[in-house]
C-alpha positions in Angstrom: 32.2 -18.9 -6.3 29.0 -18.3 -4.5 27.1 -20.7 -2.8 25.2 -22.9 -5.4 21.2 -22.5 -3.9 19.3 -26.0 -4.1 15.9 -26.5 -3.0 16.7 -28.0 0.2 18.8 -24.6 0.8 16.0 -22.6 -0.2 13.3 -24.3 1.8 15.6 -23.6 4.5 15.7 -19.9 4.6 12.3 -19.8 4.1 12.2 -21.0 7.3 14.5 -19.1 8.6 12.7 -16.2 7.4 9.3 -17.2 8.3 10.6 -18.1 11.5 11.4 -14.0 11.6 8.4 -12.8 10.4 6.0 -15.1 13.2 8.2 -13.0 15.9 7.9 -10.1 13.7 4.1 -10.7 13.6 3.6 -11.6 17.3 5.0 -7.6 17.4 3.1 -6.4 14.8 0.0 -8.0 16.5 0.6 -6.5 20.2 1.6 -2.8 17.9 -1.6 -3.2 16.2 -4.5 -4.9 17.8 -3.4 -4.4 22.0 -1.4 -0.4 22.0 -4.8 1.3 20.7 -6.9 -0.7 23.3 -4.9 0.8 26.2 -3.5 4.1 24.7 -5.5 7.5 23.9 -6.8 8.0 20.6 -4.5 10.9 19.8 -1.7 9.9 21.1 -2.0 6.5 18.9 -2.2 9.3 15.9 0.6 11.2 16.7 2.5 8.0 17.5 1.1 7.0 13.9 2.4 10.0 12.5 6.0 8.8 13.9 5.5 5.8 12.0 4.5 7.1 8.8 7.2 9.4 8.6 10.1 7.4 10.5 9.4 4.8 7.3 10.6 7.0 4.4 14.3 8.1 5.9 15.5 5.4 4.0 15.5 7.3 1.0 18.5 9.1 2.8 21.1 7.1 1.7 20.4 7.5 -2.0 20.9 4.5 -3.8 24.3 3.4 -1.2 22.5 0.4 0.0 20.6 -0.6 -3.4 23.4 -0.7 -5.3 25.7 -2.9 -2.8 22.5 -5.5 -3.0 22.9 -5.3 -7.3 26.3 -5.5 -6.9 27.2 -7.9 -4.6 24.7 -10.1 -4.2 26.2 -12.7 -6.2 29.6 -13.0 -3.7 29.4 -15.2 -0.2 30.1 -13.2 3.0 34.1 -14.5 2.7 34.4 -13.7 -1.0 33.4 -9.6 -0.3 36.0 -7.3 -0.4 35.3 -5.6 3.1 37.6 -2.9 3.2 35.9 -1.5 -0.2 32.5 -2.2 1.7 33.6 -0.8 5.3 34.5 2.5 3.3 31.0 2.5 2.2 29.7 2.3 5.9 31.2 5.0 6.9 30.2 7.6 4.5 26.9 6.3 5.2 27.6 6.5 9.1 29.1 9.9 8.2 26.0 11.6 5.8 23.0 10.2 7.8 24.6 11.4 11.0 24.9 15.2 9.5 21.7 15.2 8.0 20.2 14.3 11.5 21.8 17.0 13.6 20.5 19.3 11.1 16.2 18.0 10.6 16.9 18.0 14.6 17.9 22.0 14.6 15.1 22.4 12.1 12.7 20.8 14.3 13.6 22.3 17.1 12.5 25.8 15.6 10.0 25.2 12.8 7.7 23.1 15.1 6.0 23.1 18.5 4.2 20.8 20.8 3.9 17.0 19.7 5.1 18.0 16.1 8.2 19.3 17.3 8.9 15.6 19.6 8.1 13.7 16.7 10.8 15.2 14.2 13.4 14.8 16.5 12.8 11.4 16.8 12.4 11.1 13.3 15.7 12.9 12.8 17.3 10.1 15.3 15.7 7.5 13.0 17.6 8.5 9.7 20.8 7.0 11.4 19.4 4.2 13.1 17.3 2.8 10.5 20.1 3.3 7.7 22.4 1.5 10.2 19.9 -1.6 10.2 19.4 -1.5 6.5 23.5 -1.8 5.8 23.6 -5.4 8.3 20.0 -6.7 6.6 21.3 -6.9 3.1 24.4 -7.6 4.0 22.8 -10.9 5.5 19.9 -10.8 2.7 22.9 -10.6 -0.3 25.3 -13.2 1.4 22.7 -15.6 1.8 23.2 -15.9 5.6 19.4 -15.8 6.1 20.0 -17.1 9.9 21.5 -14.1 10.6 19.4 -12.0 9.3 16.5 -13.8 11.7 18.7 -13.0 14.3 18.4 -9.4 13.8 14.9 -9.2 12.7 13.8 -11.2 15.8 16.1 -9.2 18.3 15.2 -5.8 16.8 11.2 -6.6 17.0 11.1 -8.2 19.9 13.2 -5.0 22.1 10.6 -3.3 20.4 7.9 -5.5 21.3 8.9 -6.7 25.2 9.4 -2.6 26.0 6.0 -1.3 24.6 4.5 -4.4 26.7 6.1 -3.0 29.5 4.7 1.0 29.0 1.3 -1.0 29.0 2.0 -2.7 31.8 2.8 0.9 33.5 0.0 2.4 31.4 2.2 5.1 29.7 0.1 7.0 27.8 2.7 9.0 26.2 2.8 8.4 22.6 6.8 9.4 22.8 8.1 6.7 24.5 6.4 4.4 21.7 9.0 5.9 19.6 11.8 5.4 21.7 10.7 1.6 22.2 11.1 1.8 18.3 14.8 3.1 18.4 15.9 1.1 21.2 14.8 -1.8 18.7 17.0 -0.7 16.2 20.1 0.1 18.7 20.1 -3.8 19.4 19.7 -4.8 15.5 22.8 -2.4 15.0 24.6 -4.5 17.9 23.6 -7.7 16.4 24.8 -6.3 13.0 28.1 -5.2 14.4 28.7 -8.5 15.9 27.8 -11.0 12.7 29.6 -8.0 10.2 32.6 -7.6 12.0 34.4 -7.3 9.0 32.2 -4.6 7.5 32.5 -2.4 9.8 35.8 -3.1 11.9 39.5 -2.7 10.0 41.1 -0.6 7.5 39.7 1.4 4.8 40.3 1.3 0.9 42.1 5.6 -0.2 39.3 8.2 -0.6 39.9 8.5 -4.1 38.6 4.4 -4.8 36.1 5.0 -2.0 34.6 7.9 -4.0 35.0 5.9 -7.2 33.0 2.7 -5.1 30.5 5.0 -3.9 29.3 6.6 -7.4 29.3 3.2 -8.8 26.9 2.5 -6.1 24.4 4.6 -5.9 24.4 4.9 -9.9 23.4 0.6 -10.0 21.4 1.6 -6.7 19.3 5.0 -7.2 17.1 3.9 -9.8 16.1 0.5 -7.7 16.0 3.0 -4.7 13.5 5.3 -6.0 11.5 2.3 -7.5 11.6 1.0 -3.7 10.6 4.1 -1.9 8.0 5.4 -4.8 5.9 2.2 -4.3 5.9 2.7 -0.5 4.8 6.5 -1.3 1.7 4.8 -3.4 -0.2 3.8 0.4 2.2 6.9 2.0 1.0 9.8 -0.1 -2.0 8.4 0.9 -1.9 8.9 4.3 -0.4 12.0 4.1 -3.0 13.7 2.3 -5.7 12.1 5.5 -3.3 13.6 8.0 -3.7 16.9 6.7 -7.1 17.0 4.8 -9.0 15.1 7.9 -8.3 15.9 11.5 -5.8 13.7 14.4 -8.9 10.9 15.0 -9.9 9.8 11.2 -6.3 10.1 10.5 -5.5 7.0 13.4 -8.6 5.4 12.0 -7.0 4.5 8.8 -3.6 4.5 10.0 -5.2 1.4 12.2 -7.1 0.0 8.5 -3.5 -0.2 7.4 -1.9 -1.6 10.1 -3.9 -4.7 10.0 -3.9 -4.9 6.4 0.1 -5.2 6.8 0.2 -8.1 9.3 -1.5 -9.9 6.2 1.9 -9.1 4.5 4.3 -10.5 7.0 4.8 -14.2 5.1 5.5 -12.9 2.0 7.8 -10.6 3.1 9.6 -13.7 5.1 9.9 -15.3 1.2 10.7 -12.1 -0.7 13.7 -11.8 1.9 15.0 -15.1 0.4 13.8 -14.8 -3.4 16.4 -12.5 -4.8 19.4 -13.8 -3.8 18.3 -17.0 -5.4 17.0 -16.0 -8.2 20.5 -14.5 -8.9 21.7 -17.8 -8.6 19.7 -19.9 -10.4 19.9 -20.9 -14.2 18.5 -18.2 -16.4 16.1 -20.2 -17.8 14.5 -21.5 -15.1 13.4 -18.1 -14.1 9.9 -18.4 -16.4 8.7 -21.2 -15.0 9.0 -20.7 -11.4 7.3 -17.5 -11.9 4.3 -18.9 -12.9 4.6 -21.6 -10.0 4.8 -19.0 -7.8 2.3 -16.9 -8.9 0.0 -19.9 -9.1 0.6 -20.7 -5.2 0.6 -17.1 -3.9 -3.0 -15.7 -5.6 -5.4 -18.9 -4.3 -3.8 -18.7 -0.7 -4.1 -14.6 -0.8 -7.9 -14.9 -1.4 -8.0 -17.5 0.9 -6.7 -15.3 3.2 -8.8 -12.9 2.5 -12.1 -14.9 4.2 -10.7 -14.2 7.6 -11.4 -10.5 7.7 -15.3 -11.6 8.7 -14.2 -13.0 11.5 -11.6 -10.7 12.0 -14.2 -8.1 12.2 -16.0 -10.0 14.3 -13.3 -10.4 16.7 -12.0 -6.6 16.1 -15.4 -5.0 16.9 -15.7 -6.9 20.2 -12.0 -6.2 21.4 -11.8 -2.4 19.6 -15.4 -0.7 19.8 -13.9 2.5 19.2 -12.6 1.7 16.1 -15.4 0.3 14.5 -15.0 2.6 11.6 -11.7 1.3 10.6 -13.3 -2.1 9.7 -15.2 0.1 7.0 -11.6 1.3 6.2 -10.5 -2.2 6.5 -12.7 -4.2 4.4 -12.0 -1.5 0.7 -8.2 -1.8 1.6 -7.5 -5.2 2.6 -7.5 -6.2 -1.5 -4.0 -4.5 -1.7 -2.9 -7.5 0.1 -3.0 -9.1 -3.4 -1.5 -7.1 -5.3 1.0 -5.2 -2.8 2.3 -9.3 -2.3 2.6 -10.1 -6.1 4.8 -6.9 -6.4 6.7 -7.6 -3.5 8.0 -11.1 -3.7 7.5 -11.4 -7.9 7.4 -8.7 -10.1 10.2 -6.6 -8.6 12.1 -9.2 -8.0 12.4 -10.4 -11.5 12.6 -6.8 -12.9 15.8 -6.7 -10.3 17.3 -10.1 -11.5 17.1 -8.2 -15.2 18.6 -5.1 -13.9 15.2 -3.3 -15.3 15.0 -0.8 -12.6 14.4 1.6 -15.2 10.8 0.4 -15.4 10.3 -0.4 -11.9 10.7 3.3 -11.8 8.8 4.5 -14.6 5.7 2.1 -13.6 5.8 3.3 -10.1 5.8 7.4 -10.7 3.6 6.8 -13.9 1.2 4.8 -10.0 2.1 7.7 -8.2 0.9 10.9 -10.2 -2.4 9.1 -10.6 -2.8 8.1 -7.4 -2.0 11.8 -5.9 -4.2 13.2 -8.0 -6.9 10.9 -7.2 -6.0 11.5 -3.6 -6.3 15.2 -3.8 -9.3 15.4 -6.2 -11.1 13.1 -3.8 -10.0 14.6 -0.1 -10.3 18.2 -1.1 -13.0 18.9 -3.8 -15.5 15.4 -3.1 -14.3 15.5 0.8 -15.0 11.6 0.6 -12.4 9.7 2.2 -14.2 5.9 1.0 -13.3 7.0 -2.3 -9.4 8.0 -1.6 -9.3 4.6 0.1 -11.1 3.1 -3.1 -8.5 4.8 -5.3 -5.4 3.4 -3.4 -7.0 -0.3 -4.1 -7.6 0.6 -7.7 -4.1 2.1 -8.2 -1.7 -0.7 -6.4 -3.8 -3.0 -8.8 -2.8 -1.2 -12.0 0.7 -0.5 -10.7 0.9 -4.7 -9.8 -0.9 -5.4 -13.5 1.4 -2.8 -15.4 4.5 -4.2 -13.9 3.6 -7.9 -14.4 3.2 -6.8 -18.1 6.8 -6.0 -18.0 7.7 -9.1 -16.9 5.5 -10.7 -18.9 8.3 -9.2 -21.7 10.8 -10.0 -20.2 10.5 -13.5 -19.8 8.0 -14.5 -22.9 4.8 -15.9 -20.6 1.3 -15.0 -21.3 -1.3 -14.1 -17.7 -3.8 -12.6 -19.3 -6.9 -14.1 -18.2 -5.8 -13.9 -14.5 -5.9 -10.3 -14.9 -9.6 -10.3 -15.1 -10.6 -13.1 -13.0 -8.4 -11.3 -10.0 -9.8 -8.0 -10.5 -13.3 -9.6 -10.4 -12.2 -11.3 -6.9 -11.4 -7.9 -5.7 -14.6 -6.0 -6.8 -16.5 -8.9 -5.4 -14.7 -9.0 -2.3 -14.9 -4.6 -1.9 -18.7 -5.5 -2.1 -19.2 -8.5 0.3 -17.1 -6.4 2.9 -18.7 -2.9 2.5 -22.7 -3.7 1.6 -23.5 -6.7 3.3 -23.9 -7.8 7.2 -20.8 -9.3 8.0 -22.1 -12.8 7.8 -23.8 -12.2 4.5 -20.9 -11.1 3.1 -18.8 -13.8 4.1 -21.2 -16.4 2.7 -21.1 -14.3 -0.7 -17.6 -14.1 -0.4 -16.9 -18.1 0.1 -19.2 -18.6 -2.9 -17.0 -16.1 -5.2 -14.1 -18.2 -3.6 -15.3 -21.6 -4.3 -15.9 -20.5 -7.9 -12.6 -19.1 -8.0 -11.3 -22.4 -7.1 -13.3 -24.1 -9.7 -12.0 -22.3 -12.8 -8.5 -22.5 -11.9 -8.9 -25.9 -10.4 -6.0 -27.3 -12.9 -3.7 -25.2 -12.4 -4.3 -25.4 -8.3 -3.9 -29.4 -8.5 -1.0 -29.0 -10.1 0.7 -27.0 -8.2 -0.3 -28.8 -5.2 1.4 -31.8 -7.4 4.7 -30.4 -7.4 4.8 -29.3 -3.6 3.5 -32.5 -2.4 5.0 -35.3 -5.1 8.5 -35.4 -6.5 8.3 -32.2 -9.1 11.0 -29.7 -9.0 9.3 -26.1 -8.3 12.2 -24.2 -9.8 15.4 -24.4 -8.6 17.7 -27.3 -8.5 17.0 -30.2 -6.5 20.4 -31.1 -4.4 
């Protein structure tokens, strides 16, 4: 049987995880804040435009990897059956490394210039970043969260100590920030390789159960995948339709907006990383309330969060002159913060823990037709990029609201009022940021805060009871 998770385990890889993520962060934060200080603005577009697309060739392994985390993530690493699973490896090994000599041949001929550099290394990317993916959830699924820090840290910090170094040198070429990218994801394959021996090194299970394996797989895995990769397109599509409605500059301008807003991401990803697994393992109905405990925690501490973009700002506009209009950018966007972290670490959690990937799907493309039609009708007939950035805000809000309502279902708990009082939070905030002087707006903003913490001052105490006193949170004490 698989490991039984207790709270001590839990607060554990937290840890673990967070651990990660702060190395993970220092990355993001010399990627974000130090590159476009030293770099030329269009090179730190085109290097963007790696960046955006590199992100979505995860798609390419349709389901594979999705459906061993559905599958499997009940087992411990000895329990697995790793011939089964190293037969899966291959075929991915296999596929990814076809379809990347041919995008290569295509990009060879169908582009030219800087275009023509970044699909290549795209291309390179669709193995290497499917080759990452495999080792993470097979540490994520396993529970072996300290070896899945192992490979975060050594795959961001490669990434990290060789773009310090092009600074050092001053390279100004925005290809080599690519290849500092792959050369991160070479060492997380080596670290994989050497904490998976046994899924990737030994013999195989016969073609015809490995075929068998593999439609069983991406059948659990296609629906979660798609549900994965169409909330990422949500914010992608997004920047897409910049990239080609407005020229390279803008384009870097709000790929910088929503760099920053991601750093403010980077904790909750650390405890999304460990929330599935133990929600698998955890007494069924348990689940309810530590939702709500959760979601009582994360949305104060979000808003919170949300006070240091004034001084942010501050900092930002001293340090980055040049992109002063990405604070604009900046201060409509960073609100999906809220929402994008409710989805991450609750609402698809739970809607994977009740195998309602169906939904997860259905919500997202039901998201993703409104939003690309906002996008369009707002780049190309108003020609007002402040109201595509407006509409991403408004529609990772209703995507996070329309999937908490099927949850809400699923489980039998009422949030209604929450709804309104965090939609209020982020209008107010959208209008502190973007009317008033920055100091102003802060002041306006801690007011709507303090207020915020004075209506749900109960349920804030209480929570603060149960971290701090001798309350269980939600899963067994051991």
């Amino acid at each position: 049987m698989a490991e039984r998770i207790t709270t001590k385990k839990f607060a554990k890889n937290v840890i673990y995880s967070v651990l990660a993520q702060i190395i993970s962060l220092s990355v993001s934060f010399v990627l974000t804040l130090i590159v476009p200080r030293f770099i030329d603005e269009y090179q730190y577009a085109y290097w963007q435009t790696y960046v955006l697309y590199v992100g979505y060739v995860g798609v390419l392994h349709f389901g594979l990897l999705d459906g061993l985390v559905l599958r499997y993530s009940r087992y411990d690493y000895e329990e697995l059956d790793k011939a089964r699973l190293r037969s899966q490896f291959l075929i991915l090994l296999m596929f990814t490394s076809i379809v990347s000599i041919v995008a290569i041949a295509v990009s060879v001929f169908a582009f030219g210039d800087e275009n023509k550099i970044i699909f290549i290394l795209v291309a390179i990317g669709i193995i290497t970043k499917n080759l990452v993916t495999y080792s993470s959830y097979m540490f994520q699924i396993t529970n072996r969260i300290n070896k899945y820090v192992a490979l975060t840290i050594g795959q961001r910090l490669t990434y990290g100590v060789i773009v310090s170094v092009l600074l050092i040198f001053k390279v100004n070429d925005f290809y080599w920030y690519c290849i500092a990218d792959l050369c991160g994801d070479f060492v997380g394959i080596i670290i994989g390789t050497v904490f998976n021996r046994g899924l990737y090194l030994g013999g195989l299970i016969e073609p015809k159960a490995a075929r068998a394996e593999l439609k069983a797989n991406i059948s659990s895995g296609i629906l979660l995948m798609l549900a994965n990769w169409s909330a990422m397109l949500m914010i992608g599509s997004a920047k897409m339709i910049v990239q080609w409605r407005w020229d390279e500059l803008v384009f870097g301008k709000v790929s910088f907006a929503f760099s920053v807003s991601n750093i403010f991401l980077v904790f909750v990803t650390a405890i999304s990383v460990v929330l599935f697994p133990s929600l698998q393992r955890i007494e069924p109905e348990k689940l309810p309330a530590m939702y709500k405990n959760i979601r009582n925690i994360l949305s104060p501490v979000l808003f919170f969060m949300m006070l240091f973009y004034f001084v942010g700002c501050w900092l930002l506009n001293l340090w980055l002159p040049k992109y002063s209009d990405s604070l604009v950018y900046l201060g409509i966007l960073l609100p999906i913060i809220i929402f994008s972290s409710k989805v991450s670490l609750l609402t698809n959690n739970y809607l994977k823990v009740y195998r309602k990937e169906k939904q997860m799907l259905i919500v997202n493309l039901i998201s993703i037709a409104l939003g690309v039609g906002s996008f369009v009708l707002c780049a190309y007939v108003f020609g007002n990029i402040i109201a595509l950035l407006a509409c991403v805000v408004f529609i990772i809000m209703l995507n996070s609201v329309i999937s908490e309502i099927c949850v809400m279902r699923t489980i039998g708990i009422k949030i209604v009022k929450e709804f309104f009082i965090e939609a209020v939070m982020t209008i107010g905030f959208i209008l502190c940021a973007s009317l008033l002087g920055l100091w102003v707006g802060f002041g306006a903003y801690f007011g709507l805060f303090a207020l915020y913490c004075v209506l749900n001052y109960k349920s804030i105490m209480e929570i603060f009871g149960k971290l701090f006193g001798k309350k269980k949170v939600g899963v067994d004490a051991e």
